[in-house]
C-alpha positions as CSV (number, residue, x, y, z in Angstrom):
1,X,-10.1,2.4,10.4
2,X,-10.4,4.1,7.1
3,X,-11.3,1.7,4.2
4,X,-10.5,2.3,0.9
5,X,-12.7,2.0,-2.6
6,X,-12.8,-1.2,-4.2
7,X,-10.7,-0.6,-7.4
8,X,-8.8,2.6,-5.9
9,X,-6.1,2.2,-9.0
10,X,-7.1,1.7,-12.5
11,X,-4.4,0.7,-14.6
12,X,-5.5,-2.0,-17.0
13,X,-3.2,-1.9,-19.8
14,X,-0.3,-1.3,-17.3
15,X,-1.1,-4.1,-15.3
16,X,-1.0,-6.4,-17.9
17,X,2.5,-4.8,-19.3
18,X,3.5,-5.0,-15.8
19,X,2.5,-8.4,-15.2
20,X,4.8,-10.4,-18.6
21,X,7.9,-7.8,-18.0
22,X,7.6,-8.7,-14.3
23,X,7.6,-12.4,-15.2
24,X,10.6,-11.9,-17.9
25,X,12.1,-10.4,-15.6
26,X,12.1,-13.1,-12.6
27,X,15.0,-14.9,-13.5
28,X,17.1,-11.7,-11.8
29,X,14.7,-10.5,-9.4
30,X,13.7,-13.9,-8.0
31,X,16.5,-13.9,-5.8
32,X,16.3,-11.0,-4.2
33,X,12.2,-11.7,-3.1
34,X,14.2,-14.1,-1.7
35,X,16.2,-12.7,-0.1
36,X,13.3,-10.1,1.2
37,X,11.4,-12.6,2.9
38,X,13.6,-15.0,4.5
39,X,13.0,-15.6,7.9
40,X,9.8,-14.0,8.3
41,X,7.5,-15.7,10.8
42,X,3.9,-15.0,12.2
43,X,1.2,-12.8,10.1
44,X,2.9,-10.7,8.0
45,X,0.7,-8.1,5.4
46,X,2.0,-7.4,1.9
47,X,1.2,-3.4,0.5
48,X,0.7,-3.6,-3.1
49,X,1.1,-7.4,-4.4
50,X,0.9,-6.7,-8.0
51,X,1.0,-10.1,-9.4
52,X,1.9,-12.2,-6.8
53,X,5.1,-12.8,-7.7
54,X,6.8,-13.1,-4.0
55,X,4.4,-15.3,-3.0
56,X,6.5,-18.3,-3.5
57,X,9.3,-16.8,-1.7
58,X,7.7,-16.6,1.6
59,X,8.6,-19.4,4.4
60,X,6.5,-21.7,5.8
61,X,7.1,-20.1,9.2
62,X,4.7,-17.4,7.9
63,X,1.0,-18.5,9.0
64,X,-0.7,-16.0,7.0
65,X,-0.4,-13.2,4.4
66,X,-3.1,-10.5,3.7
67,X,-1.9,-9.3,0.8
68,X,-3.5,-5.6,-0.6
69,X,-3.7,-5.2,-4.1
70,X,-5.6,-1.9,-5.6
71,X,-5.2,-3.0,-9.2
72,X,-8.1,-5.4,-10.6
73,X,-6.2,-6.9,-12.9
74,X,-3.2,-7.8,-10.8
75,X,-5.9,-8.7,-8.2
76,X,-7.2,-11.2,-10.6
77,X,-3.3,-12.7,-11.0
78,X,-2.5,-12.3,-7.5
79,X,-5.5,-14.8,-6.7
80,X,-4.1,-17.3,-9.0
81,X,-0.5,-16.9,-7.5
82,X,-1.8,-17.4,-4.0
83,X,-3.6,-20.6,-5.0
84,X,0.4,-22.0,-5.5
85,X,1.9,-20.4,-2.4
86,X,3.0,-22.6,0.4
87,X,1.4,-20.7,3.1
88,X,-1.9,-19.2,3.5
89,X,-2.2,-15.9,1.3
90,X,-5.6,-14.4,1.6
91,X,-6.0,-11.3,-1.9
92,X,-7.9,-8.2,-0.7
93,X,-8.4,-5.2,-2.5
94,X,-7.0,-1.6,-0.5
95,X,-5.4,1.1,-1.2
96,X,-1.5,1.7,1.0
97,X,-2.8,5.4,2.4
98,X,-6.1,3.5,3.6
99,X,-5.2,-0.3,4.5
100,X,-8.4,-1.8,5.1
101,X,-7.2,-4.0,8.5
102,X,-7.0,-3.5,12.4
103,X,-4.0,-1.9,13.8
104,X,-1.1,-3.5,15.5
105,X,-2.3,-6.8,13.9
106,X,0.2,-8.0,11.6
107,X,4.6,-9.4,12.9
108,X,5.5,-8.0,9.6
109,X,4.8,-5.9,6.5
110,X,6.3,-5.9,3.4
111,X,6.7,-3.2,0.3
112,X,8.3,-4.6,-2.6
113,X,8.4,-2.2,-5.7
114,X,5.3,-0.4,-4.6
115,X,6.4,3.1,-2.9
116,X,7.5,4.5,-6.1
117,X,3.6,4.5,-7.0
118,X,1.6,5.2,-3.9
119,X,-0.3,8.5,-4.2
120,X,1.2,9.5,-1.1
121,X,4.0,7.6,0.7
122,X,4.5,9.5,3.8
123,X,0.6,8.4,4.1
124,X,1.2,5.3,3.8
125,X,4.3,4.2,5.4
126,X,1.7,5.7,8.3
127,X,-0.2,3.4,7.8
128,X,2.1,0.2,7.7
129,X,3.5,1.5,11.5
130,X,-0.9,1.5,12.1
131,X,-0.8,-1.7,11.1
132,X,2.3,-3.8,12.7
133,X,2.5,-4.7,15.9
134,X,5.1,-2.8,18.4
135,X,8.2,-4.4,17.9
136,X,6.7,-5.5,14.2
137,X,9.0,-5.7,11.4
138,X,9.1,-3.8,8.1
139,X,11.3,-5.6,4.9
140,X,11.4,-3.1,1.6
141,X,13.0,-3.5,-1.6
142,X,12.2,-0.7,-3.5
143,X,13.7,1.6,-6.3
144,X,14.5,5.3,-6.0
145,X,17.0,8.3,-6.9
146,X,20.8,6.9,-7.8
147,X,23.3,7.3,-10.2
148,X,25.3,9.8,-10.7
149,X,24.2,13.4,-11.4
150,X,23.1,13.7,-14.9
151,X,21.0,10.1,-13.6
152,X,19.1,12.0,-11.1
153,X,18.2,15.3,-13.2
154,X,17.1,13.0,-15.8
155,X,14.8,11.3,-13.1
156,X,13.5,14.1,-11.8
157,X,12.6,15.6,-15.5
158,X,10.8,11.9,-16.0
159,X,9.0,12.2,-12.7
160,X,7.6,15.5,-13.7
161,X,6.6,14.3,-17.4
162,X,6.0,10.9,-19.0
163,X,7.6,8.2,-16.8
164,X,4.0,8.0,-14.3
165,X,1.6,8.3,-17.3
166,X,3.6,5.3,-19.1
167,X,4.3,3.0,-15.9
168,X,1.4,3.5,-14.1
169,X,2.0,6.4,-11.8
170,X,5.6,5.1,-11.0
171,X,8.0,7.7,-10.3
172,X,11.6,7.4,-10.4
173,X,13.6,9.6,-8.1
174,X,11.7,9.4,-4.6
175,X,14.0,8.6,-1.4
176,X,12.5,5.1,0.3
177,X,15.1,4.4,2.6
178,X,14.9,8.3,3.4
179,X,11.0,8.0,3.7
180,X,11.1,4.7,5.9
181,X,13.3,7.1,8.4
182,X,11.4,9.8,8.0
183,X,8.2,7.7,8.7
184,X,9.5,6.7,12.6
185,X,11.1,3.2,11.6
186,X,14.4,2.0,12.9
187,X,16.2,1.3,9.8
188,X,18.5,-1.9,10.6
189,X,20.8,-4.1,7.9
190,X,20.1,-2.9,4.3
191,X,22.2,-2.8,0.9
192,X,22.0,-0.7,-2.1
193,X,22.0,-2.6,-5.5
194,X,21.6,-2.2,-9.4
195,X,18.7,-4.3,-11.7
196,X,19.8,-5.4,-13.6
197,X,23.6,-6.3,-12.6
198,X,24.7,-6.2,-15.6
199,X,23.5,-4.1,-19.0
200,X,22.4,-0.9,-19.4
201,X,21.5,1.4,-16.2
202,X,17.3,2.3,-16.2
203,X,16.2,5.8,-14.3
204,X,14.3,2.4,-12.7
205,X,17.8,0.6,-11.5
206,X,18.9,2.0,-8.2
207,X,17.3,-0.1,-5.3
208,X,17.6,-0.8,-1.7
209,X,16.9,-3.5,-0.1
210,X,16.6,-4.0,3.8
211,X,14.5,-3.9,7.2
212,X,13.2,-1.8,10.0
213,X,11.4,-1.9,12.9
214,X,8.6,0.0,14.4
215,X,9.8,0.9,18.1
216,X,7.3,-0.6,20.8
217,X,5.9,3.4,21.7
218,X,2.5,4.1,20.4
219,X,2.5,7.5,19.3
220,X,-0.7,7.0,17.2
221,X,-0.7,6.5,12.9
222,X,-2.0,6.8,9.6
């Protein structure tokens, strides 16, 4: 089991951007954490917590979250957002490419606005299949390429200039529902949406938000 630096992102100033828009923004977003995590059950692992913000969202069928946070300063928040959670949450630091737990230990993983950063997804999502059990279940919502065409040259241009050195190496046109295929889940019920509804489209809008499974063959990971 590969393990992974203590502080393996660095984004200080970011994170604590990251942290009051994320807050601002909870009043649309809440409901679809909500959404995410209902009827989860069993140990589930979260991949890149941020601040903690679904925390609060998860039922009390769920006897325990390991949630991975890279960031130290979203670590710190994440702490304090466990603390109010009705089930157990337990912070540790990781990185997604190197998640610092046994395989096939975990009912359920969750990825919630995280795949647009990792350093390498295809990596990663290897390592949330390590990680789940066979039969395990994987819930995303995530942001990627949409819009119409002048929308996705002008992510593509973003991904290859500013938009990562501004938001924290955050890219805007990757594929997550293509990479959870491509990565050996079985993609089940999953809807496309826009965040905000309403208001002016972002290059950071276009989201998905579903489930998989892992199949029940072992065929090795990460």
């Amino acid at each position: 089991m590969a393990r992974a630096t203590k502080d393996a992102v660095h984004h200080p100033l970011f994170a604590r951007f990251y942290a009051r828009f994320s807050e601002a923004a909870e009043k649309q977003v809440g409901p679809y954490r909500g959404e995410l995590l209902a009827g989860l059950s069993g140990r589930v692992i979260e991949i890149g917590a941020g601040n903690g913000l679904n925390f609060v969202h998860y039922p009390t069928t769920v006897s325990e979250v390991v949630a991975i946070e890279p960031e130290r300063v979203l670590r710190r928040l994440a702490v304090d957002a466990a603390r109010r959670a009705e089930v157990p949450v337990d912070v540790v630091p990781g990185a997604a490419e190197a998640l610092p737990v046994k395989s096939e230990a975990f009912d359920a993983a969750v990825v919630s606005l995280v795949l647009c950063s990792v350093r390498d997804v295809r990596r990663a999502l290897a390592e949330v299949r390590r990680v789940l059990r066979p039969g395990g279940e994987l819930r995303f919502f995530e942001h990627g390429q949409g819009g119409g065409r002048g929308m996705r040259v002008a992510q593509r241009v973003l991904d290859r200039t500013v938009w990562p050195l501004l938001f924290g190496g955050c890219h805007t046109a990757r594929d997550p529902l293509g990479a959870v295929r491509s990565a050996g889940f079985e993609v089940g019920v999953y809807r496309s949406l826009v965040v905000p509804e309403k208001g002016p489209r972002m290059p950071s809008s276009y989201c998905v938000l579903g489930s998989a499974r892992r199949d029940g063959l072992d065929e090795g990971g990460g």
